[in-house]
C-alpha positions in Angstrom: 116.4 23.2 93.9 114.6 24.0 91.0 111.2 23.5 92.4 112.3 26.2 95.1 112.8 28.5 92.3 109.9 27.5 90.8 108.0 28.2 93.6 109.8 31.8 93.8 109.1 32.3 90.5 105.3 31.2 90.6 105.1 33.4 93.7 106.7 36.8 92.1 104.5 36.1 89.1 101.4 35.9 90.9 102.5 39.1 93.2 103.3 41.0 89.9 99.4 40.1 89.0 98.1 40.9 92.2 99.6 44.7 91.8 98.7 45.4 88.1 95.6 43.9 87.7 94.3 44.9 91.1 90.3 44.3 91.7 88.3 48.2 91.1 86.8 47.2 95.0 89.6 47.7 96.5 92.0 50.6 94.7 90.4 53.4 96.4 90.3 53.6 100.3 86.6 53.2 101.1 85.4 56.7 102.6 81.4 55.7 103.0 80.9 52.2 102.5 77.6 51.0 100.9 76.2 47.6 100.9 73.0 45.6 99.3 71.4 42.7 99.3 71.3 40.2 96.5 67.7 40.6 94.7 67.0 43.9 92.2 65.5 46.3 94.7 68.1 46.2 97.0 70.7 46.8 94.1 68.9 49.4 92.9 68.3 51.6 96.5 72.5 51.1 96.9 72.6 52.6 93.8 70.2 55.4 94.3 72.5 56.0 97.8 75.6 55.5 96.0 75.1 58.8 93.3 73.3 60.9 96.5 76.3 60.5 98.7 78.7 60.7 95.1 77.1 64.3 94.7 78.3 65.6 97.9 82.0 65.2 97.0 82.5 61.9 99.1 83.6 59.0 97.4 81.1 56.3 98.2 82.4 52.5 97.9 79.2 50.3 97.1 79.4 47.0 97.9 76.5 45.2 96.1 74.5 42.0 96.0 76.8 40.9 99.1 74.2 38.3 100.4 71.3 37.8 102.6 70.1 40.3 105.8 72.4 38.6 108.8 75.2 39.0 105.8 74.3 42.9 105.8 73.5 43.1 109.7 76.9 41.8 110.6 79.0 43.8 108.4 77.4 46.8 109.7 77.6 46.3 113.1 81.3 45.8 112.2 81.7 48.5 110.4 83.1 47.1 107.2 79.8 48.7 106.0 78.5 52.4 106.6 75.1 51.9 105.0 72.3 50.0 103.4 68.6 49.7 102.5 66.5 47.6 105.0 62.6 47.2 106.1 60.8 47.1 108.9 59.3 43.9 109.4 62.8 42.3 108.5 64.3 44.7 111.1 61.4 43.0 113.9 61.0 39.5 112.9 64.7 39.0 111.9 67.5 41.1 112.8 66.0 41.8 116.2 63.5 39.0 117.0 64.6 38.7 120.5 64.1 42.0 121.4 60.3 41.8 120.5 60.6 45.3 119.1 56.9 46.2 116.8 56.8 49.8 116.5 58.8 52.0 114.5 60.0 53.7 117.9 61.0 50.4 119.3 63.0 49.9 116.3 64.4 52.8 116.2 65.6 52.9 120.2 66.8 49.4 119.6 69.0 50.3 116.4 70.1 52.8 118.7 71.8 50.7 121.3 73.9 49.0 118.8 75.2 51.8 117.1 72.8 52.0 114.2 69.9 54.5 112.6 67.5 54.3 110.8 65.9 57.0 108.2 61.9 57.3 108.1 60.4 55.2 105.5 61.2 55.6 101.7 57.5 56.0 100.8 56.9 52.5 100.2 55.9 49.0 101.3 57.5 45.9 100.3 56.2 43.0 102.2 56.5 39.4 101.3 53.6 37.5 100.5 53.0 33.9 98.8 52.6 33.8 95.3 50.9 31.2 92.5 50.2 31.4 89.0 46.9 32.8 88.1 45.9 29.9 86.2 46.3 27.1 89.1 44.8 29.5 91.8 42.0 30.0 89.7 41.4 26.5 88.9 42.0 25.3 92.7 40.0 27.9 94.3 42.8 29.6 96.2 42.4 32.8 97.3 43.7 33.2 100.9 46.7 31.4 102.8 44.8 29.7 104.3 42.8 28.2 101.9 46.3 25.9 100.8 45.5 24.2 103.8 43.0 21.9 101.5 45.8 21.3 99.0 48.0 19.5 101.2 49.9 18.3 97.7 51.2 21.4 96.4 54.8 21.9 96.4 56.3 25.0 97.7 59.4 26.0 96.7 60.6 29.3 98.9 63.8 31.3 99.3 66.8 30.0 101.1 66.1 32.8 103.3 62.5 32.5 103.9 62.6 29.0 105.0 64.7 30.1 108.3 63.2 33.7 109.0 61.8 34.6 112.3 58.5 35.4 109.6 59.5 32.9 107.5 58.3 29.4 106.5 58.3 27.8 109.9 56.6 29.9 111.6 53.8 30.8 108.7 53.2 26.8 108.6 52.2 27.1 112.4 49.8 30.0 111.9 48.3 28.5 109.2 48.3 25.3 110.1 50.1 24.0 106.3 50.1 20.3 105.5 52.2 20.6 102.6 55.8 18.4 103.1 57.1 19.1 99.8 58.8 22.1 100.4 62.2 23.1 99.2 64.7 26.2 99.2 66.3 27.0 96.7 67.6 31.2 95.3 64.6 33.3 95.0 65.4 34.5 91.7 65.1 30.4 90.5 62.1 30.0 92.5 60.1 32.0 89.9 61.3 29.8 86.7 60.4 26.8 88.6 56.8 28.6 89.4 56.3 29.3 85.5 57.5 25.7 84.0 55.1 23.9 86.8 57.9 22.4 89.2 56.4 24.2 92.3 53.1 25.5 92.6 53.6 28.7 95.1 56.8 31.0 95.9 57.4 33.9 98.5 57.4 36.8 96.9 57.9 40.5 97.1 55.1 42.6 96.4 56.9 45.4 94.7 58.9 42.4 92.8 58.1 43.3 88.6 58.2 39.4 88.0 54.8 39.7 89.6 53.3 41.0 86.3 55.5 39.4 84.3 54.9 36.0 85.0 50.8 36.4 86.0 51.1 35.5 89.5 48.3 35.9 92.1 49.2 37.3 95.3 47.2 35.3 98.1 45.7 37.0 100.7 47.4 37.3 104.2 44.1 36.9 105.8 45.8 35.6 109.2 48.0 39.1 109.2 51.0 36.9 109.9 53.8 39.3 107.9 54.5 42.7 109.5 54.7 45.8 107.4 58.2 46.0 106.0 58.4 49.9 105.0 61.7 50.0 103.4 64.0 52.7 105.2 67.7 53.0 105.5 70.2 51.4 107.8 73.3 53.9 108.4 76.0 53.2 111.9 75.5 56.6 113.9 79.2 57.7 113.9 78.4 59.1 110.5 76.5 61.5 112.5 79.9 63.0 113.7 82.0 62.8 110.9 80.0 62.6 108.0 76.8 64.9 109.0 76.7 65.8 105.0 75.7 62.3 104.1 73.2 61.8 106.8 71.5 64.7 105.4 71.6 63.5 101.8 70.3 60.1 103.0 66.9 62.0 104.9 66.6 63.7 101.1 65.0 60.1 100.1 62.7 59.5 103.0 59.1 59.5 101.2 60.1 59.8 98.1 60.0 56.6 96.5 56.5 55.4 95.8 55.6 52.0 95.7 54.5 52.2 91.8 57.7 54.2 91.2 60.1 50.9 92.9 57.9 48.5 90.6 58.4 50.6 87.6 62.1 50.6 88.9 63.0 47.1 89.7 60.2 46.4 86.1 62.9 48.1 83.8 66.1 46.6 85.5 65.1 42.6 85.6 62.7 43.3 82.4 64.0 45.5 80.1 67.6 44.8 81.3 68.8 49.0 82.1 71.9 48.7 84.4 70.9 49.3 88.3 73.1 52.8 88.1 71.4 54.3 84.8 68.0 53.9 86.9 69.0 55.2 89.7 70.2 58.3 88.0 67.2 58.5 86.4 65.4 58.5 89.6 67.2 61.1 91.1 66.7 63.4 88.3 62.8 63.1 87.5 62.7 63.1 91.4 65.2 65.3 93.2 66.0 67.1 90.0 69.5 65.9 90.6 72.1 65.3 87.9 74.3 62.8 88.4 76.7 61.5 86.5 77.3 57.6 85.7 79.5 55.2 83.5 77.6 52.1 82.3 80.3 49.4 82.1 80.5 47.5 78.6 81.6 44.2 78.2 84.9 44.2 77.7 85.1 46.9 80.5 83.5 44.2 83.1 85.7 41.2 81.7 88.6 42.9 82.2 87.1 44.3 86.1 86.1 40.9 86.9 89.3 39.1 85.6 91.3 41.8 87.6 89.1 40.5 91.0 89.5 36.8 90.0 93.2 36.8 89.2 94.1 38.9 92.7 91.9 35.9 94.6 93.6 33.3 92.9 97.0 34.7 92.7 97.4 35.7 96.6 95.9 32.5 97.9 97.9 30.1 95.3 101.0 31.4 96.2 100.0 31.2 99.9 99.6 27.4 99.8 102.7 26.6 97.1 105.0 28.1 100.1 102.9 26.2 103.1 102.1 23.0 101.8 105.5 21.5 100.0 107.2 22.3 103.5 104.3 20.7 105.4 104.4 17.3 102.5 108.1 17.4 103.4 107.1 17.8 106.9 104.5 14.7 106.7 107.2 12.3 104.7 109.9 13.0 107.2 107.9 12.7 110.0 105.3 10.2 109.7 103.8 10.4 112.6 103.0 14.0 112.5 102.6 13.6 109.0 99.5 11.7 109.5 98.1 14.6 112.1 98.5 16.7 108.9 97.1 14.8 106.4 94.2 14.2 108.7 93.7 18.1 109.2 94.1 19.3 105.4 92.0 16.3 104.1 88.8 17.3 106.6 89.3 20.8 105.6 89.1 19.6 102.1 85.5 17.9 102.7 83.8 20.9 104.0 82.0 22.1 101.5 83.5 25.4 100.1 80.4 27.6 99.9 80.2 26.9 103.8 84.1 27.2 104.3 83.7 30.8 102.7 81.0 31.7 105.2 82.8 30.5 108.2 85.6 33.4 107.3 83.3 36.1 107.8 83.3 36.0 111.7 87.2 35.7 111.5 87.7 38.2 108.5 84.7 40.2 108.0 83.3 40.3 104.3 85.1 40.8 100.7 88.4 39.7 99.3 90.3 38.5 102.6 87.3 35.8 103.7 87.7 34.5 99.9 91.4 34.5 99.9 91.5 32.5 103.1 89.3 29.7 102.2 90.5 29.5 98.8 93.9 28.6 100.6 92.9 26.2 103.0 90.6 24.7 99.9 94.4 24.4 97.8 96.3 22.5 100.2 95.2 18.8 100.1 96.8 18.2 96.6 100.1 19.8 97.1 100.8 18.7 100.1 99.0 14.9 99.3 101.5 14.6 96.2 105.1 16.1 97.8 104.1 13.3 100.9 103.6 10.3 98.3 106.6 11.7 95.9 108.9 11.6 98.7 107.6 8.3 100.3 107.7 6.5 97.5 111.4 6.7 96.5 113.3 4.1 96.2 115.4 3.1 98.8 118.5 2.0 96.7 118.7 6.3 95.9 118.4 6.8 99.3 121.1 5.0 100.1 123.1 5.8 97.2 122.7 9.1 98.7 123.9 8.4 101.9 126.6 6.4 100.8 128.2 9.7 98.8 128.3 11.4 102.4 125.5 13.6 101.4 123.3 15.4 104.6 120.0 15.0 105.1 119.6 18.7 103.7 121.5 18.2 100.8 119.9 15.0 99.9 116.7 16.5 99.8 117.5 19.5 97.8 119.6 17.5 95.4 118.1 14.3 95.4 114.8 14.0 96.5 112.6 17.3 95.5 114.2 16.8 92.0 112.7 13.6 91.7 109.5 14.1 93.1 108.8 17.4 91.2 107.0 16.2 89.0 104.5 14.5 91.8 104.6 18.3 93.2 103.8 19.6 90.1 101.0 17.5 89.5 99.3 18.5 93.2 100.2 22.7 92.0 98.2 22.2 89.1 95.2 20.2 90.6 94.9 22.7 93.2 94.9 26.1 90.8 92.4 24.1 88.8 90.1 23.7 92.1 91.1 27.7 93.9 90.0 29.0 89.8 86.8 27.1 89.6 85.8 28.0 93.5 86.8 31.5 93.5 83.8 32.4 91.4 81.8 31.7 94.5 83.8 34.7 96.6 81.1 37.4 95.1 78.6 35.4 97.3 81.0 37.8 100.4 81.7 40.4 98.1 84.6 39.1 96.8 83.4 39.7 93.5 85.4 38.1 90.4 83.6 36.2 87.4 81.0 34.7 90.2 80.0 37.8 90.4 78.8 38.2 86.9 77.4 34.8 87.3 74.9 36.4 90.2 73.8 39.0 88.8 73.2 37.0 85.5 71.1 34.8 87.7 69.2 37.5 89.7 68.1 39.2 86.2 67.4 35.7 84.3 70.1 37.3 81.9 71.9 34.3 80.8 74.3 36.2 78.7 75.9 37.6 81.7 76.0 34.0 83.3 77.6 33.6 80.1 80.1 36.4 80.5 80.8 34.8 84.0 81.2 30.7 83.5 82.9 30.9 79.8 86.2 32.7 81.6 86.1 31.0 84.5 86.6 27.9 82.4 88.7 29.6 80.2 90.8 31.1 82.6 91.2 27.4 84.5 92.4 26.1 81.3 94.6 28.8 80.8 96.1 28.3 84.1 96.4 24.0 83.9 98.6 25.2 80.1 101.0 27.2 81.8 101.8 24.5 84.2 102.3 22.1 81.7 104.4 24.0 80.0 106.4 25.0 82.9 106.7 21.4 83.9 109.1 20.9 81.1 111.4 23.2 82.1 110.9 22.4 85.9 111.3 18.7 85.6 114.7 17.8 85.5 114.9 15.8 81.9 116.2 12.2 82.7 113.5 12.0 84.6 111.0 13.4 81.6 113.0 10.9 79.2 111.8 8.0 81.7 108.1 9.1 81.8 108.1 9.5 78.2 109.0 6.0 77.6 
């Protein structure tokens, strides 16, 4: 009985959480929807579109760093996004390779028949291009693409992105003709420490990208023209057209505006010189389109207690989800074994997917942002509670079953009186294993815009800032401790004491 109440009581507590400390995403109703991508520039264009549509009165929802281009694509096809920045190569050689669209009026008439426009270019170019420190180009002679092919023992270490791109690795090692087999993906933000300690030798890069400078790099020359030209422009669904005309407008206020010195100089002070994305983008918009905009730049207590607000909501909502599923479906699996083992068998391959890959299978299902993440963290919390209520109530003893019996009691009484109480401590064990796991992999939900401390831990990452890592790991492990306390204290009210006497002896 008391581990019914207990789970009542851990449910209304995590509801009471869920209201008060509700994530900032998702208190206002979204009006225009903004998204980006998860590197600097993309950031800071959201951010530049954020304030433009935020000074014609609308109250623009941005959505940033929310992952890679088919990430992006998806969500606007689907609407869950209104806007964001994209290029034109990415547009042809990714988004619609099979469409074999080149020109910017192909592009533009195939947008069209999925319910998207495009806004002429910004003014700039940012196309990728491979990238090696000055010092080993120099010294191996390597000016060109293709003169790698003579080095076949240089390790390449390219974005997770690149390797799969319809311009990406595969395709560039066919034009070229590459010999190199030491190739790796890894986050493109990494790539560029492992290029300055001497772990790879060459990176993609982005040409308006200020690590360029920072870290010496020589850009080699495309000499077999295998990238397109990837002006950057904005992506926007065409029903804005009807009922927002007034941000449409705004957005064509930024075509040619943006030089390509003046988006180095940008993306130089935010990964550099560490200004906040929304403090540049005023800035932009007031040297530029002598626009004033207003903007609050977040301290740190101000984005613990944001980010703690996101995490608790995840954890809260999906934790409570699997308490009340999983004890009935461990009861479920004791009683009937049979169909217990079907169960077991389900939760415990759900369980081995791995949980970055769980969270990206929800996006078809549940688009992007907090309901993905909730999902996934709930199937991720149901092996331990339901594991430990199966064993608890398997292995008791026969002797109290049939004491049980033998007092006339039915099976319903038995297992409210008799058997939950004994096993609540086994069911207590499996809670506290499970909000250990959902805390820990909730701070990957900001890789679908979840956000929570992972979110923090991203950015940190994208900016080689490892304060804000900091500001995103330390709570997270706090928090999980936090949570694994209250349990154990709970416990010794929730077990029932004989029981407690016995373990303690």
């Amino acid at each position: 009985m008391k581990t019914y109440l207990f789970t009542i009581y851990v449910f209304a507590c995590n509801i009471f959480i869920a209201h008060f400390f509700p994530p900032v995403v998702q208190s206002a109703p979204p009006e225009i929807r903004i998204g980006s991508k998860k590197f600097t520039e993309s950031v800071i264009l959201g951010e530049i579109v954020t304030h433009l549509i935020k000074s014609t009165g609308a109250q623009p929802v941005y959505k940033r760093e929310l992952g890679g281009t088919r990430v992006l694509w998806n969500a606007l096809i689907k609407g869950e996004i209104d806007i964001y920045p994209e290029y034109t190569g990415t547009i042809s050689e990714e988004i619609l390779a099979d469409e074999g669209v080149q020109s910017g009026e192909e592009i533009r008439q195939a947008l069209s028949n999925h319910g998207i426009k495009m806004t002429k270019t910004l003014g700039f170019t940012n196309t990728y291009a491979i990238g090696m420190k000055e010092e080993v180009a120099e010294k191996l002679k390597i000016q060109k693409i293709s003169d790698l092919r003579h080095h076949p023992d240089l390790k390449f270490g390219f974005g997770n992105e690149f390797m799969d791109r319809g311009d990406g690795w595969r395709i560039l090692r066919k034009n070229y003709n590459l010999p190199q087999q030491d190739v790796r993906g890894l986050d493109h933000d990494l790539a560029y420490r492992g290029l300055n300690k001497g772990t790879i030798d060459a990176i993609d890069i982005y040409s308006t990208d200020a690590k360029i400078r920072y870290y010496n790099l020589r850009i080699l020359e495309d000499d077999l023209d295998h990238f397109p030209v990837y002006n950057a422009v904005i992506l926007y669904r065409s029903d804005l057209e009807e009922h927002a005309p007034h941000v449409v407008a705004v957005l064509k206020k930024l075509e040619s505006r943006i030089s390509e010195s003046e988006m180095i100089k940008m993306n130089s002070r935010a990964n550099l010189e560490m200004v906040p994305e929304t403090r540049i983008a005023s800035d932009f918009l007031s040297e530029s389109l002598s626009l004033e905009t207003g903007f609050i730049e977040e301290s740190a207590i101000g984005r613990l207690f944001h980010h703690t607000g996101e995490h608790l909501y995840l954890v809260a909502i999906s934790l409570s989800a699997a308490i009340l599923i999983s004890i009935p479906l461990g009861i479920l699996s004791a009683k009937r074994p049979k169909l217990g083992q079907v169960i077991l068998g389900i939760v415990g391959v759900i369980q081995t997917i791995p949980s970055i890959a769980l969270l990206v299978f929800m996006i078809p299902l549940l688009g992007i942002g907090g309901p993905p993440a909730i999902a996934a963290l709930f199937l991720y919390s149901l092996l331990p509670i339901v594991r430990n209520t199966y064993t608890g109530i398997h292995d008791i003893r026969p002797q109290i079953r049939e004491s049980a019996e033998a007092l006339g009691l039915p099976p319903g009484a038995r297992l409210r009186l008799v058997e939950l109480p004994i096993v609540s401590r086994s069911i207590l064990a499996g809670i506290k294993t499970s909000a250990v796991i959902n805390v820990g992999t909730a701070t990957l939900g900001a890789l679908i815009g979840a956000g929570g401390y992972g979110q923090l831990i991203l950015t940190g990452i994208r900016l080689d800032n490892m304060s804000l890592i900091l500001q995103g790991a330390v709570p997270a492990a706090v928090l999980a401790l936090i949570v694994q306390g209250c349990f154990e204290i709970m416990e010794r009210f929730l077990v029932p004491k004989g029981l407690r006497l016995k373990h303690t002896a």
